[in-house]
N, C-alpha and C positions, 0 to 999 in steps of 0.2 A: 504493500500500500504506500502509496505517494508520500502522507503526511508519519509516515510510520519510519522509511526511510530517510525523510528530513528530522524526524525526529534524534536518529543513531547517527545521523550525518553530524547533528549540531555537537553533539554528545561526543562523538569520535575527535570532532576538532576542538572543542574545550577540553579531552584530557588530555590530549600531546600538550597541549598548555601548561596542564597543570601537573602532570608528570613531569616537564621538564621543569618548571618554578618549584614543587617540592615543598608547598607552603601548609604552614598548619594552621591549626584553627578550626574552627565548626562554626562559628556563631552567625547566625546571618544577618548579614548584611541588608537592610530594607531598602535603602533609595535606587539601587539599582533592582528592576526588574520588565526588561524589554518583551515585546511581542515580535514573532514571527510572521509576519503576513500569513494568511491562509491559502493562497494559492498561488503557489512559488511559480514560476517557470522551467525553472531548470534545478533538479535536484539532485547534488553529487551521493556518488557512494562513499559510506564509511569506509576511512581509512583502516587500512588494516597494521601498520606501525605499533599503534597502543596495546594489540590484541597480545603481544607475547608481555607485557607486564600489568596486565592487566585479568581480573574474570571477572563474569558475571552473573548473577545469581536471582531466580523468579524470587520471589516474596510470596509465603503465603498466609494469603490474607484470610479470617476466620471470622464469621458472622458476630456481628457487635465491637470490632474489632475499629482498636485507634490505630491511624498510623504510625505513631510512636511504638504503640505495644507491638503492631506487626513487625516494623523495624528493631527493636530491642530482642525479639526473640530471632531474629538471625545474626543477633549478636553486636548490635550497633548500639554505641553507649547513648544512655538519654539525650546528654546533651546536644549529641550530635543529631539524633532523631528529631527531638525539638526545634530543631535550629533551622531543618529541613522541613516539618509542617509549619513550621511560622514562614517559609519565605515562601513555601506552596499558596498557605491560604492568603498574603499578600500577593498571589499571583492571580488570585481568581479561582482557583480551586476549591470546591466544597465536601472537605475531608468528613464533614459530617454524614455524607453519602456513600463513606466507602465501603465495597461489597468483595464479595469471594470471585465476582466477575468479573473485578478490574484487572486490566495488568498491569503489574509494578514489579519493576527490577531494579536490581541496587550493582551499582558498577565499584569495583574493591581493587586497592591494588595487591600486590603480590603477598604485601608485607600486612593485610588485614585494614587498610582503610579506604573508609567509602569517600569515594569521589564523585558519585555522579546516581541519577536517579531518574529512572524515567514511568514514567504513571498515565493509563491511558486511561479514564473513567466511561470511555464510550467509543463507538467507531469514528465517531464524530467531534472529537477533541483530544488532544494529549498536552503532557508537559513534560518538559526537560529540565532538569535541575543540576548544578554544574557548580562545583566546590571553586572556587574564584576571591584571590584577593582577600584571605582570611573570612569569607561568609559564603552565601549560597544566591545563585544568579539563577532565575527562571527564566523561560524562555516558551511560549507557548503556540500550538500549533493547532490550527481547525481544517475540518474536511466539510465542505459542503456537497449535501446530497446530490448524487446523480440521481433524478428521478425519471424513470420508464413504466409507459404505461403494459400489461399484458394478460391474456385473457389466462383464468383459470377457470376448468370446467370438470364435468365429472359425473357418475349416478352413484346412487348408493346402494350398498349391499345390505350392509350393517345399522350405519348410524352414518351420519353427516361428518362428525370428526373423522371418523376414519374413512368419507372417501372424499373430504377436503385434500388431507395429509395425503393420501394418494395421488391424487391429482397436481402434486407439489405445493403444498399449501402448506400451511401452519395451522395450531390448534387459534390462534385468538382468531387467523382471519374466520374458521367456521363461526366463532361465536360474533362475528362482527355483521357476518351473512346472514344469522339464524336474525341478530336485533334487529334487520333491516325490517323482517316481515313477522316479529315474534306478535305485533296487534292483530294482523291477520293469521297468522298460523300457527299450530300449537308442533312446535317442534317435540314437545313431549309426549304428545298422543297420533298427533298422525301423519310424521316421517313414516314410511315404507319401501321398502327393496322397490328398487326401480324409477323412481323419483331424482330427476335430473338439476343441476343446476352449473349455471355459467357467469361468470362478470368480470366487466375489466376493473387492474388494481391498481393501485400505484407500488411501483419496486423502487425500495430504495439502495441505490450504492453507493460503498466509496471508494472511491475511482472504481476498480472491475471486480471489485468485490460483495455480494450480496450481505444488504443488512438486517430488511426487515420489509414487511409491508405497510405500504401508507393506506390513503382512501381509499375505498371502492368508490368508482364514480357511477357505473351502473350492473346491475343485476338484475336475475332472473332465475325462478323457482318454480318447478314443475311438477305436480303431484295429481294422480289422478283426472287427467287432462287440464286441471286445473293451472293456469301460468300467471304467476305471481312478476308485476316488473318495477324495479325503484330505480328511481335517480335521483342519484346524488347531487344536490344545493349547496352552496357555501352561503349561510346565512350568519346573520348577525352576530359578533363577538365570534368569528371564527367559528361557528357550530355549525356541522355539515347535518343536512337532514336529508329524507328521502321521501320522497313522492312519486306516485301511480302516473304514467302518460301522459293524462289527464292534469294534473296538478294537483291532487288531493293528496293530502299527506298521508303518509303511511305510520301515521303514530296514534294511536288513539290513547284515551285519556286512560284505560287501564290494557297492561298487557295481558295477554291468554296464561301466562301460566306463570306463579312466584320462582318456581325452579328451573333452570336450565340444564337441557339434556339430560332427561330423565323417564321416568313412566310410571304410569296410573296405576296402583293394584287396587282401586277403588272407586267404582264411579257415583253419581248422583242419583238417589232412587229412595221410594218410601217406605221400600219392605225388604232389608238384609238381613240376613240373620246375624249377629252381633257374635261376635268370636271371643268376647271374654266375659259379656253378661249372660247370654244366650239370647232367644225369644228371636222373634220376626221385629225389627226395630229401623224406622225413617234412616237413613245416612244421608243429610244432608249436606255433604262437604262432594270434594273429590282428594283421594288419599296419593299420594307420590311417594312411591319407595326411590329411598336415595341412602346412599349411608350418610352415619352420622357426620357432623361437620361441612353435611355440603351447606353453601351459603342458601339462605331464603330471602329474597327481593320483595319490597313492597311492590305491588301490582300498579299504586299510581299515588301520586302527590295525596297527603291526608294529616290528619293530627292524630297523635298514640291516646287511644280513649282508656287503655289496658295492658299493661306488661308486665309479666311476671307469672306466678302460681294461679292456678285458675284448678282446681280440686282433677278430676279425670281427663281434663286436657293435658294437664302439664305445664308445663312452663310455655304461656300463651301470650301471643302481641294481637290485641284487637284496634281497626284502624278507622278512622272515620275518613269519608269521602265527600267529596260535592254531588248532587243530585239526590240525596237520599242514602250513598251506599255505604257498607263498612264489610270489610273482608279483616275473616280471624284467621291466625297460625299459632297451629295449636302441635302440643309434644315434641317443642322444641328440645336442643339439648343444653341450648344457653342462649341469651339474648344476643343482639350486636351490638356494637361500643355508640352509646350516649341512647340509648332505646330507653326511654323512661315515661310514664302517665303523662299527658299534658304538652309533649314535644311534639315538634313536627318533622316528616318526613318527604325525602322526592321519590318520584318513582325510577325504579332499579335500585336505591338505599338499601343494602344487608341490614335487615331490621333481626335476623337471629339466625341459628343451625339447626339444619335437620336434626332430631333425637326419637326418643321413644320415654319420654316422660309419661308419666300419669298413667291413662288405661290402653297401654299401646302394646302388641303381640313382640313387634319388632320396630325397627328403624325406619319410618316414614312422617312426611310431611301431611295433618288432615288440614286444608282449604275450602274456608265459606264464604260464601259470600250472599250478604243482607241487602234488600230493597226495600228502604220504607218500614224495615223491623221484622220481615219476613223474608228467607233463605228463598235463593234462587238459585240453579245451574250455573254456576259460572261460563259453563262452555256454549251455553246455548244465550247469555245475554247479549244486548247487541250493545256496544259502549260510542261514549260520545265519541266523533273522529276529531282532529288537530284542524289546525287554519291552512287550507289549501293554498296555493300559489295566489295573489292578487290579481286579480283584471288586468292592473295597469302592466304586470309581468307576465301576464298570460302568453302575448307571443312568442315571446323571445325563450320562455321558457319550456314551450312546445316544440320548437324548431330544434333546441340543444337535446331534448328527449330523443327524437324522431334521430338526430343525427349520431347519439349515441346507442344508443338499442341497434341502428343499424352496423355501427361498427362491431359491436356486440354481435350480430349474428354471423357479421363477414369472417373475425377471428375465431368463434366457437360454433358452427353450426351443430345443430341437434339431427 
């Protein structure tokens, strides 16, 4: 990578420097700390001179972890550690964020001391640190995305994740595919073998290296002849949303289902027989087996009317809505963080985790949802829809649909 080789380049040519100067010290030095332009023109190779009195050595780095404590356990005296995150986070770097994904290498000379350090916190940034003049010089370097757009397609056998990942995908783009159409579709109840989808993405690289996937700007979900299509908007404060052909948004005011990717052992009906009371008994919820810990979503924007112990539910978040509604989750196995009586919520907010509290067989989520004080079906109610495209954008916003779905079908045909 471009900004990776200028990185060891910088690094290569400060320690012939400071190999040949010999200077001790550790303490850093603050008034100096220069920036690297981001995109060099021409970037030399590290010299290779330093490499016979010098090694170098990964760092590793351990969840919760300072980078003082990282560096001290490969043997780096505090002071010097210190001396090194003080002129880092003078340099722009937020050590408070360091992870076991970073890369961090510490350059040693022969005789046991660090001279040099280089730290990449992302594909997209690094820094050079370079023992100079009794203190420590930073030096730092950016990659600006190469973004490409390209079609990923695919059916499923299984489940959506795995014929995402087949299709060379990633597990979040499935989950970024399923939010597109989860108001319209219950990806938890009626994904099935055979059911097609396609959309273009955005790829990000740096220089010729694959990093991650950006937007979807359009898709398309096919299930029982049924074809689902959104396009992606760049709306206000940067929030991409998606809308039908049409210009009708594709987000309604509750989602189909609190769980992602998962399945019903339980549907909506007045006469079940009850597996731990007995007798023929209403089940007015629908129940989702998921193991424990998976995350539970509030279904749509509301205030907490209820949290906590709730006698045969278990440990239960009841939620109030606009229009009349309130949807409970019930046998939880713990709340989520700030979930309390009286707060408020947005929709997708982890309001708790699956459990089997209270009167529960095993590990499942039971889901109700009230109208008016009376339990309805959730999968058959029909919920408010979002603010479709404006009139005064109507055109312009039909032409860009029409022109992407077409390219969409040129790149993935079904």
């Amino acid at each position: 990578m471009r900004r990776r080789n200028l990185l060891l380049a910088v690094l290569a040519v400060e320690l012939m420097a400071a190999i040949a100067l010999q200077r001790g010290g550790w303490l850093w030095r603050a008034p100096f700390v220069p920036t690297v332009p981001p995109s060099p023109t021409v970037v030399a190779e590290p010299p290779t001179s330093p490499q016979s009195s010098t090694r170098v050595s990964a760092v590793d780095v351990r969840r919760g972890d300072t980078l003082v404590r990282a560096l001290q356990r490969q043997g780096m005296k505090r002071e010097t550690s210190a001396g090194i995150a003080a002129a880092l986070a003078a340099g722009g770097a937020n050590l408070r964020k360091l992870s076991p994904r970073h890369t961090l290498e510490v350059t040693w000379t022969l005789d046991g001391r660090p001279i040099a350090l280089r730290y990449e916190p992302s594909p997209w940034l690094g820094y050079a640190v370079i023992s100079a003049d009794g203190g420590w010089e930073v030096r730092r370097a950016e990659t600006r995305p190469d973004v490409r757009v390209d079609a990923v397609h695919g059916e499923v056998a299984r489940s959506l994740f795995e014929a995402v990942e087949e299709a060379g995908g990633a597990a979040q783009l499935a989950i970024d595919l399923a939010g597109i159409f989860e108001s319209h579709f219950d990806f938890t109840a009626d994904t099935r073998a055979g059911d097609r989808f396609r959309l273009l993405v955005e790829k990000r690289f740096a220089n010729d290296t694959f990093v991650d996937f950006g937007r979807i700007l359009v898709a398309q979900y096919v299930s029982d002849g049924r074809v689902l299509t959104g396009v992606g908007v760049e709306r206000t404060a940067g929030r991409h949303a998606f809308y039908d052909p049409e210009g009708r948004s594709l987000r309604k005011s509750f989602l189909k289902s609190p769980l992602e990717f998962t399945r019903i052992t339980s549907g909506f009906t007045w006469a079940r027989p009850h597996p731990i009371l007995g007798g023929v008994r209403p089940h007015l919820a629908i129940d989702y087996g998921a193991p424990v810990g998976t995350p539970v979503r509030a279904v749509a924007d509301g205030r907490i009317g209820a949290a906590g112990w709730a006698g045969g539910n278990g440990i239960s978040v009841t939620l109030k809505h606009r229009s009349g509604y309130e949807t409970m989750y019930n046998h939880l196995s713990r709340l989520g963080p700030g979930i309390r009586s009286g707060g408020r919520v947005a929709q997708r907010q982890v309001i708790g985790y699956v459990g089997a509290t209270g009167l529960a067989t095993g590990p499942h989520l039971d889901y109700r949802v009230a109208k008016n004080g009376h339990f309805v079906n959730p999968l058959g109610e029909k919920f408010i829809p979002g603010e479709p495209i404006a009139a005064t954008e109507r055109g312009a916003f039909t032409a860009q649909a029409r022109e992407l779905v077409r390219r969409l079908e040129d790149a993935a045909p079904f």
